[in-house]
N, C-alpha and C positions, 0 to 999 in steps of 0.2 A: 321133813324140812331140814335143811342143810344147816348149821352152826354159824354160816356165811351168812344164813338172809337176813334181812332186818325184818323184825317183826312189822306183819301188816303187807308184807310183799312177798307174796307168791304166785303161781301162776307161769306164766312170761317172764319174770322175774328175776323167776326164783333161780337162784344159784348154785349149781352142782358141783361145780368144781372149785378149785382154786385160783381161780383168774376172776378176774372182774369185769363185767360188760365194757364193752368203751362207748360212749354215748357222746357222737359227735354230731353238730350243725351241717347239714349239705353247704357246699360254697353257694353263693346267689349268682347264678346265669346272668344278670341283670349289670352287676361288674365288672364279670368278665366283658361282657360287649363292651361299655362306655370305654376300659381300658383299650380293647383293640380299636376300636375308631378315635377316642385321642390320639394313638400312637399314627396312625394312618395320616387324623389332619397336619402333627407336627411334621410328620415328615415332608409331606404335601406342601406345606410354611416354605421345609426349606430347599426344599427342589428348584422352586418359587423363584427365592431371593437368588438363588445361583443364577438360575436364566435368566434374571435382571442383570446382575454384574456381567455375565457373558455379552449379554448385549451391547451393553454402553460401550464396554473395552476393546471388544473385537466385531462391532457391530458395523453398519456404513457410516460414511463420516458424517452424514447429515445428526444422526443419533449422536451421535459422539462428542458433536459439536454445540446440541442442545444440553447435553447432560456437561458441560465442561463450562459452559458462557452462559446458556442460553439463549442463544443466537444461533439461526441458521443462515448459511450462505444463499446470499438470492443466485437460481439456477433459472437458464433459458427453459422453457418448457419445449416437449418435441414440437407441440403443435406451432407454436410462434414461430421454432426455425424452420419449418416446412413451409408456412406461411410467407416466410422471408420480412416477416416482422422487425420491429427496433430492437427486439432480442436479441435475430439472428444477425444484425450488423455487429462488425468488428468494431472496437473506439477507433483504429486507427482510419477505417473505410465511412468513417462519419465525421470526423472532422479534417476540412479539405485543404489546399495549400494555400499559404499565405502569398498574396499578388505584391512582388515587391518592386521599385523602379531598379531597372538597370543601369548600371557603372556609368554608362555614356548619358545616361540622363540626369545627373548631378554634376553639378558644378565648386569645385572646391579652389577654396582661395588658401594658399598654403604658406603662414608666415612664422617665422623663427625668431621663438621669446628667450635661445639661449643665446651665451658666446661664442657655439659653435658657427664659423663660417660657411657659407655653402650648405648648412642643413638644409635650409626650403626649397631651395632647386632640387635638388639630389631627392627630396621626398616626394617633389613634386613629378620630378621624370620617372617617379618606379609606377604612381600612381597614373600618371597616364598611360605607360606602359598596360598598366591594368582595366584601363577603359574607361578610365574619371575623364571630365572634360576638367582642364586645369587654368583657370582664371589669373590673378593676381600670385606675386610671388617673392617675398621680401621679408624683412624684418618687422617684426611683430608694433603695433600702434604701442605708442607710452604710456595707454592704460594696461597692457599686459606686458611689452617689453622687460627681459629681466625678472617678472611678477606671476610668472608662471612653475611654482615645485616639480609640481608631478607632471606626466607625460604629458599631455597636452588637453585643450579644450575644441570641442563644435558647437561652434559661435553658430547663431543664423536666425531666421526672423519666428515669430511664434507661429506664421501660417504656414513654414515648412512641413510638409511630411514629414512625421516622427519615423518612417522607415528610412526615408534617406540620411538621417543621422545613425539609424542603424545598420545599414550596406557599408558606410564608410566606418562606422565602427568598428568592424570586421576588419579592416588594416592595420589595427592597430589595440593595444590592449591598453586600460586604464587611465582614457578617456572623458572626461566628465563634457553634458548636455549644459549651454546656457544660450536667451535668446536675446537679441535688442530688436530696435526700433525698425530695424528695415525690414522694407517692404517685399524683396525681391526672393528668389527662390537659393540661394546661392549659397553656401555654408563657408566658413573662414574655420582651417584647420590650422590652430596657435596651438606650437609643437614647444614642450616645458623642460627644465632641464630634467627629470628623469628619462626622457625620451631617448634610448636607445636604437633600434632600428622597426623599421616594419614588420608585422607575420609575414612569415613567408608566404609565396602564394598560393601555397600548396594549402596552407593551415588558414588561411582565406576564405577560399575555395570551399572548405570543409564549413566553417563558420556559416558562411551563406546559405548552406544546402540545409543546415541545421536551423536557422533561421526563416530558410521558405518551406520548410516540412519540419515544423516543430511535433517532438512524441509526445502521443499521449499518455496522460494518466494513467500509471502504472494500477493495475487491476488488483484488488484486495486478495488476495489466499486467504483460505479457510486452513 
């Protein structure tokens, strides 16, 4: 027996030389696995969260616009515009033109609440010129005579057509609507001292057209 053993061990032991056994634990199988598949699910985690960010950011707008508002934008589907459903109509192709009376079908009484001489004829002749029929034509009654600021008023009865105060409105800009007691269809255009001249009829013209094809409702963007 060696100087080296300790009493009571021999055998297997026992020690011949000058080194000492090394008496070490195996690693446990059992850790190593749990390590490799945690490492597998973290990474799995964040592969994960990337192809969500990828999504939202460079995804279709519909995703993009849920992930930012939560709101998606209502889309026609194929089948309704195939169908020619209320889908597939345009705002513009559904709402139709406005039926307005024509120039010659208004009658306008045109009377001058300034100092200016000669304003009511001279407005009077551009406007038949334009296709008004032109009634009365003189200085304004002593309830507006003088009592008139701004450009002028369209007097006329409450069962007028509110387009025919419209059509003639178009001649002119900053206009105010009042009605009396009469009964007839006829409108009284009391021209105030702001009154400078008529639109032209170019810019008339333009008004009218805007007026019998009013745009529709500008459509939301997404």
């Amino acid at each position: 027996m060696s100087m080296l053993t300790p009493p009571g061990m021999g055998g297997k032991y026992r020690v011949t030389g000058a080194a000492y056994p090394r008496m070490s634990r195996k690693r446990s199988r059992r850790r190593i696995v749990l390590a490799v598949l945690g490492s597998v699910l973290a990474l799995a985690l964040v592969g994960y969260g990337a192809l969500q960010l990828i999504d939202v950011f460079w995804g279709d707008s519909s995703k993009r616009n849920t992930a930012a508002g939560g709101r998606d934008c209502p889309t026609a589907s194929p089948g309704s515009a195939a169908k020619g459903g209320p889908a597939a109509a345009s705002p513009a192709a559904a709402k139709p033109a406005v039926v307005l009376p024509q120039p010659g079908e208004i009658t306008v009484n045109v009377y001058n609440a300034t100092p200016r001489a000669g304003l009511a004829k001279a407005v009077g002749d551009e406007l038949r010129k334009r296709g008004f029929v032109i009634g009365n034509v003189g200085n304004a009654p002593a309830d507006f005579d003088k009592k008139v600021p701004g450009t002028g008023i369209l007097l006329g009865s409450p069962a007028t057509d509110k387009a025919a105060f419209s059509v003639l409105g178009t001649q002119l800009a900053g206009v105010t609507q009042q009605t009396d007691a009469r009964e007839t269809a006829d409108i009284d255009l009391i021209l105030g001292d702001a009154f400078k001249e008529l639109n032209t009829k170019a810019d008339a013209d333009k008004a009218l057209a805007v007026l019998a094809n009013p745009e529709p409702a500008p459509v939301k963007k997404c």
